[in-house]
C-alpha positions, 0 to 999 in steps of 0.5 A, a space after each residue: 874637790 868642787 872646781 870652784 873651789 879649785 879655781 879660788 884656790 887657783 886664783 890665791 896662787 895666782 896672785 901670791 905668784 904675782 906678788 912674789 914676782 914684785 918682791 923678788 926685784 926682777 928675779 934676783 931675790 931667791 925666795 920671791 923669786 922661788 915662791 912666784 914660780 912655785 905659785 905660778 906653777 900651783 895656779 897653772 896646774 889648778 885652773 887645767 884641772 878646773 877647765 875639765 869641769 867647766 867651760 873655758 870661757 868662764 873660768 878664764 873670765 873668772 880667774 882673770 878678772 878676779 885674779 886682776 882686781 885682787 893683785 891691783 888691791 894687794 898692789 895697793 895695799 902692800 906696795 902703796 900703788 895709786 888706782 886711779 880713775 882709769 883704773 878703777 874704770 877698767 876692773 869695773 
């Protein structure tokens, strides 16, 4: 498979990981709690995979920055969290 499509796929798992965590109130709900790790693990094993093929530098520029702007929308959209000034400035 293409590794940007590796990588795409490793940024999803990312941030469904990330917004299980939220969900899983500080890991005492079982299945968000379940679901994070289990995506957590997903996108860690993906984005090794994706560094075999591409220099290190990009993807973690890439799947940090992407993975960040997107879990900042689904915070916003999902859990109504505001994105301010500062916010908005640093996903920029």
């Amino acid at each position: 498979m293409h590794p940007y499509i590796l990588l795409a796929i490793s940024i999803a798992a990312e941030v469904v990981a990330t917004s299980a965590r939220k969900s899983s109130q500080g890991l005492t709900r079982l299945w968000p709690s379940v679901l994070a790790v289990l995506g957590y693990c997903a996108a860690f094993y993906l984005v090794s995979k994706v560094m075999n093929h591409m220099a290190t530098s990009l993807v973690y520029a890439i799947w940090a920055g992407l993975g960040t702007a997107l879990i900042s929308l689904v915070g916003w959209w999902r859990y109504g969290q505001r994105l301010d000034g500062w916010a908005l400035l640093g996903m920029a």
